[in-house]
VOBA-1610 file (N, C-alpha, C; in pm, whole numbers, padded with zeros to 5 digits, always signed):
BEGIN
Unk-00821+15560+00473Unk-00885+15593+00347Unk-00885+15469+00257Unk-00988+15462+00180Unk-00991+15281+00113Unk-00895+15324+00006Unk-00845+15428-00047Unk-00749+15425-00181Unk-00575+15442-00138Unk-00566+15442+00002Unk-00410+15417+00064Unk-00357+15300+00042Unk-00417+15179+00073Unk-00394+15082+00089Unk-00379+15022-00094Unk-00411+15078-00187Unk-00416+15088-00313Unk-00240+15117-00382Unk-00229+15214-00265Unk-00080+15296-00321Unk-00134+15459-00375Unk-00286+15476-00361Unk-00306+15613-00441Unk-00306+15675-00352Unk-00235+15826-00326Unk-00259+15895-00251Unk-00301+16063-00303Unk-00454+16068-00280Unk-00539+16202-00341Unk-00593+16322-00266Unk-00520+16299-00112Unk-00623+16398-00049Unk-00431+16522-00035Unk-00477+16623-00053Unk-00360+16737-00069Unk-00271+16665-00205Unk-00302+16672-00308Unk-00239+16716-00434Unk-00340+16728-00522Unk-00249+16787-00697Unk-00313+16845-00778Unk-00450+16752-00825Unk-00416+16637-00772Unk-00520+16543-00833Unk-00641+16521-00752Unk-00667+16582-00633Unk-00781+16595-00574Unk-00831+16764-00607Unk-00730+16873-00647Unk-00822+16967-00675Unk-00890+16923-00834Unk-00868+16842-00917Unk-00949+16773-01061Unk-01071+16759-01044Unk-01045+16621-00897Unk-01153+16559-00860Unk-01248+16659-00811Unk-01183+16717-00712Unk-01326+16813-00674Unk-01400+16902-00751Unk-01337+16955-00778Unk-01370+17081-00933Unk-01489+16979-01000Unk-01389+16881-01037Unk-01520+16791-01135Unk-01614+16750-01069Unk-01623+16708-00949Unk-01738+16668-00853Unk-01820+16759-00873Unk-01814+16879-00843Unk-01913+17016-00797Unk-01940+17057-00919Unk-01869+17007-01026Unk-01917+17087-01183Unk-01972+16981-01247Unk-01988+16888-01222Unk-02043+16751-01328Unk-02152+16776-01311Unk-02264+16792-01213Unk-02418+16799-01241Unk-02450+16928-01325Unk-02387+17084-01334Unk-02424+17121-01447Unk-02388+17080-01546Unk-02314+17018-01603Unk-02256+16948-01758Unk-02350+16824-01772Unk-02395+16754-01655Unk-02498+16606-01710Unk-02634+16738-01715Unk-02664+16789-01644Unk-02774+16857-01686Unk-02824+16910-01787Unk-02680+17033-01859Unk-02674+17096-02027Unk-02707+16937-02112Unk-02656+16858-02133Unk-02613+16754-02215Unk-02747+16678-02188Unk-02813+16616-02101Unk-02963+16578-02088Unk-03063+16649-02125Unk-03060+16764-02160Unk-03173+16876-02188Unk-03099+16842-02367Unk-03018+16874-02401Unk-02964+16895-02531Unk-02994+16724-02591Unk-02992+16575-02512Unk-03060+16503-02569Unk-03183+16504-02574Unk-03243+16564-02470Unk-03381+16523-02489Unk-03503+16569-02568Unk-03421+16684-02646Unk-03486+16752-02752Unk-03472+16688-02891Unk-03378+16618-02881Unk-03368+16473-03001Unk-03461+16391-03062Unk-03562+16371-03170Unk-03653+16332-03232Unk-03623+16185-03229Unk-03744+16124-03180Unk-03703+15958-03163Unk-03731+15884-03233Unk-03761+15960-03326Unk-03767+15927-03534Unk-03659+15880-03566Unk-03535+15982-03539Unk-03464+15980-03605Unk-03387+15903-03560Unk-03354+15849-03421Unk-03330+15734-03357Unk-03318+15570-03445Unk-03484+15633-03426Unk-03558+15467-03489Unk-03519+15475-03605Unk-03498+15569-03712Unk-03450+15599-03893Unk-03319+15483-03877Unk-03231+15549-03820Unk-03093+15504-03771Unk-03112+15362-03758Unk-03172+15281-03655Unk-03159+15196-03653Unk-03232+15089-03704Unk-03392+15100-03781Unk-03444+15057-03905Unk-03322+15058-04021Unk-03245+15151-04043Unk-03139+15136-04173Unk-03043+15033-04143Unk-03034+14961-04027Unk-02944+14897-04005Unk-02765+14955-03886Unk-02841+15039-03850Unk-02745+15101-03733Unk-02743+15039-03572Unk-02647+14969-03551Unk-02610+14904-03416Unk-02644+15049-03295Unk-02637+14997-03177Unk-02677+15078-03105Unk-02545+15200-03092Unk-02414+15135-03075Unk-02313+15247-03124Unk-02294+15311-03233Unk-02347+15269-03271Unk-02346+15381-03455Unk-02466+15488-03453Unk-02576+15434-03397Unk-02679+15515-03354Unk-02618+15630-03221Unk-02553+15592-03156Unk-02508+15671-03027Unk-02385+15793-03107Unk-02297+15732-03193Unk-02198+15827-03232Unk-02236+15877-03387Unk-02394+15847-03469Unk-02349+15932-03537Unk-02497+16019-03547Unk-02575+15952-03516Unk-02726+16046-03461Unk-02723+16143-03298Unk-02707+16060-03167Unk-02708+16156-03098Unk-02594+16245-03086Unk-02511+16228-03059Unk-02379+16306-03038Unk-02352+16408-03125Unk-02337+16382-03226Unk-02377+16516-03295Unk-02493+16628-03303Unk-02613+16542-03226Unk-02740+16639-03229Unk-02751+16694-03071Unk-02672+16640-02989Unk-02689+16685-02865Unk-02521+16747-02838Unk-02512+16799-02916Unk-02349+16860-02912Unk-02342+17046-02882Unk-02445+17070-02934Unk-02465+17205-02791Unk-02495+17181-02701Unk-02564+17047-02659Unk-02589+17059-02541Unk-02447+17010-02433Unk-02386+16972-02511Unk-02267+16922-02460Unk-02155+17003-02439Unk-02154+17104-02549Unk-02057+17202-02516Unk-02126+17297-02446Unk-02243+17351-02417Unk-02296+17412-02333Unk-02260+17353-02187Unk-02265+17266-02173Unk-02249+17200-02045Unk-02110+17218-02014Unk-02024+17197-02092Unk-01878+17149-02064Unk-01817+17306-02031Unk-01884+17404-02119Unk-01836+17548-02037Unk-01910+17610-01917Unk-02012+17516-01903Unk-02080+17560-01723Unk-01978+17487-01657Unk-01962+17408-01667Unk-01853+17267-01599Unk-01746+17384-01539Unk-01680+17425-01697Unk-01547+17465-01675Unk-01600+17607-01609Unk-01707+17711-01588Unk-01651+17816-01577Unk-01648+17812-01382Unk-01802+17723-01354Unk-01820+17640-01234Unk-01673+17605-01192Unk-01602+17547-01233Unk-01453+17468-01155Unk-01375+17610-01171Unk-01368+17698-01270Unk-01279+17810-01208Unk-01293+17921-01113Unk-01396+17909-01051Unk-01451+17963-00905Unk-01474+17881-00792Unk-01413+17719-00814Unk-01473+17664-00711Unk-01365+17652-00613Unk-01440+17710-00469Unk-01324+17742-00342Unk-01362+17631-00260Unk-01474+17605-00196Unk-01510+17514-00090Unk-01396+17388-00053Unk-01508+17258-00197Unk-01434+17166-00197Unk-01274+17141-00248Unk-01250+17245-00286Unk-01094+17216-00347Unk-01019+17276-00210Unk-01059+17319-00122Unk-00955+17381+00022Unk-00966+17289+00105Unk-01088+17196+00078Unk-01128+17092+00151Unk-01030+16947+00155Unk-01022+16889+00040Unk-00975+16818-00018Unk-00833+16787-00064Unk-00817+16933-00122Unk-00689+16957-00197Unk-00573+17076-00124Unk-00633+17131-00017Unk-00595+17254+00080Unk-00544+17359-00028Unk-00422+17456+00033Unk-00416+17568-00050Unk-00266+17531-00032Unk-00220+17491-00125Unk-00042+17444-00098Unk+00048+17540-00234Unk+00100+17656-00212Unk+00114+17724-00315Unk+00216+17646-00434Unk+00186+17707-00545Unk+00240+17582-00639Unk+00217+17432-00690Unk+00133+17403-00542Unk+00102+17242-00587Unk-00076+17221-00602Unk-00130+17306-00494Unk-00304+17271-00520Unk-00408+17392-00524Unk-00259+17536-00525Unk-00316+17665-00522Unk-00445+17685-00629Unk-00582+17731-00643Unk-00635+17799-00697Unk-00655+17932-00735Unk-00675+18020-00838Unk-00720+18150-00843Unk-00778+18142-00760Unk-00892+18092-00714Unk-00978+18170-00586Unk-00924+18141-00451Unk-00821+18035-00439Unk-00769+18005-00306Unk-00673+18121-00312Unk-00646+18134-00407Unk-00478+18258-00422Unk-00543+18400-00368Unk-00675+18446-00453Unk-00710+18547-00463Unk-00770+18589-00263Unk-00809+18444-00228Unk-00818+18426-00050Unk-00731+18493+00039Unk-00604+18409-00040Unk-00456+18458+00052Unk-00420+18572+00038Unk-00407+18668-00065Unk-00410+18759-00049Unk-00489+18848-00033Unk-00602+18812-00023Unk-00685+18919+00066Unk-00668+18940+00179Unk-00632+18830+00243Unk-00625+18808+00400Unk-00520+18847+00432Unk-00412+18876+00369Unk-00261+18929+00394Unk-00275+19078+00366Unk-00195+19108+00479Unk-00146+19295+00455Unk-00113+19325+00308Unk-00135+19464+00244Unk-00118+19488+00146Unk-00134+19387+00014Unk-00224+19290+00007Unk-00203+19174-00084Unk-00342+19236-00189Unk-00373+19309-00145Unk-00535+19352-00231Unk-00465+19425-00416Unk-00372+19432-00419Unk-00311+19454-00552Unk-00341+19348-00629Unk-00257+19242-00564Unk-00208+19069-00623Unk-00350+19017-00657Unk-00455+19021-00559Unk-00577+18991-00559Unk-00649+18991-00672Unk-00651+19183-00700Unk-00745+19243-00802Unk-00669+19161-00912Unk-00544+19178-00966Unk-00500+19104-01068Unk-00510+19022-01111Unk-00514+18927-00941Unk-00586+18736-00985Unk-00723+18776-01056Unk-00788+18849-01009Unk-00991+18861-01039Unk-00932+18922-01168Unk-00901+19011-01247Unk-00882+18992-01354Unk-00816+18896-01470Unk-00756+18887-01411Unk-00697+18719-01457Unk-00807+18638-01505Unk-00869+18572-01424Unk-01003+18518-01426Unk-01108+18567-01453Unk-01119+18697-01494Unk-01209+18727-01573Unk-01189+18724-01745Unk-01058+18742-01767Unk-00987+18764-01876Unk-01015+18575-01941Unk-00978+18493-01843Unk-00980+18366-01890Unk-01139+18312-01889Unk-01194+18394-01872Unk-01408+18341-01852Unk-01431+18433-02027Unk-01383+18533-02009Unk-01436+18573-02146Unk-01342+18572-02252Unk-01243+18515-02232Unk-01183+18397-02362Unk-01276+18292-02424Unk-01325+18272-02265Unk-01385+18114-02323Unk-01535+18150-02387Unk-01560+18217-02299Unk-01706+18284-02369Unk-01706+18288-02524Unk-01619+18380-02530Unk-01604+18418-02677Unk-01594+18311-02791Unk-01432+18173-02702Unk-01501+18015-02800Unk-01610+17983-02797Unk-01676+17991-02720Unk-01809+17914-02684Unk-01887+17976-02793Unk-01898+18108-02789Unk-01955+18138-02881Unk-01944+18144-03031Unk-01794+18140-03066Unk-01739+18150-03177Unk-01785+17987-03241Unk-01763+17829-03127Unk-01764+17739-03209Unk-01921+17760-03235Unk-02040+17772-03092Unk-02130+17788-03168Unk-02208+17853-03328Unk-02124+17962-03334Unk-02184+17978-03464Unk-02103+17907-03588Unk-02015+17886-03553Unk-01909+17750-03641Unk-02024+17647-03685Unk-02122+17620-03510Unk-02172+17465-03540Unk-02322+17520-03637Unk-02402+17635-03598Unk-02507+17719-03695Unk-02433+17662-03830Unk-02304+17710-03907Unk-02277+17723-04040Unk-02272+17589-04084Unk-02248+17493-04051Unk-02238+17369-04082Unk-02372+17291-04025Unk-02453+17325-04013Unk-02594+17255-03978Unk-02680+17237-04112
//
């Protein structure tokens, strides 16, 4: 592997289930966040930097703030995407309980085990309980970001 010889070692620990999760969830989050710039007026761009705004001052105080649903839109597809993702994280990161276990790798094992369909349903609520937490921020900062617009 080219990152052994480095001293890093990523394939079976917590730090390859990150990587993968984020692998398989980053194209919906660049996707939300590219749609949310590209509805950005290139007026207001050019305003910015006719007044005398460097290209980072233009980046952190015109877009980023105007493409910031699109960003938190993205960042909770990201996240709800990585808390269902089984493939690449069993792949990568295997199912090592305690160290690279997932809800959905967990919710696996005990399906597949005698009498484990209790433990299971609990994980799936679990994870449903933690999707419509977030829902609910998601929605809560959105209308946060409505009141202050």
């Amino acid at each position: 592997m080219v990152l052994q010889p480095l001293g890093i070692n990523l394939i079976f620990t917590w730090r390859a289930a990150v990587v993968a999760t984020a692998v398989v969830g980053f194209p919906l989050m660049v996707r939300s966040m590219r749609t949310g710039m590209e509805t950005i007026d290139e007026r207001l761009i050019q305003a910015s930097r006719t007044l005398g705004a460097g290209l980072f001052d233009s980046i952190f105080t015109v877009i980023l703030p105007l493409s910031m649903r699109g960003i938190i839109a993205g960042s909770v597809l990201m996240f709800a995407r990585g808390l269902g993702e089984f493939g690449a994280t069993i792949i990568v990161a295997g199912n090592i309980p305690g160290v690279t276990q997932t809800i959905p790798l967990a919710i696996y094992e005990y399906v597949s085990s005698p009498r484990g369909d209790v433990m299971a349903m609990a994980l799936c609520l679990v994870s449903v309980a933690i999707s419509v937490a977030v829902l609910f921020f998601h929605e809560w900062l959105g209308a946060r970001m409505v009141r202050t617009d």
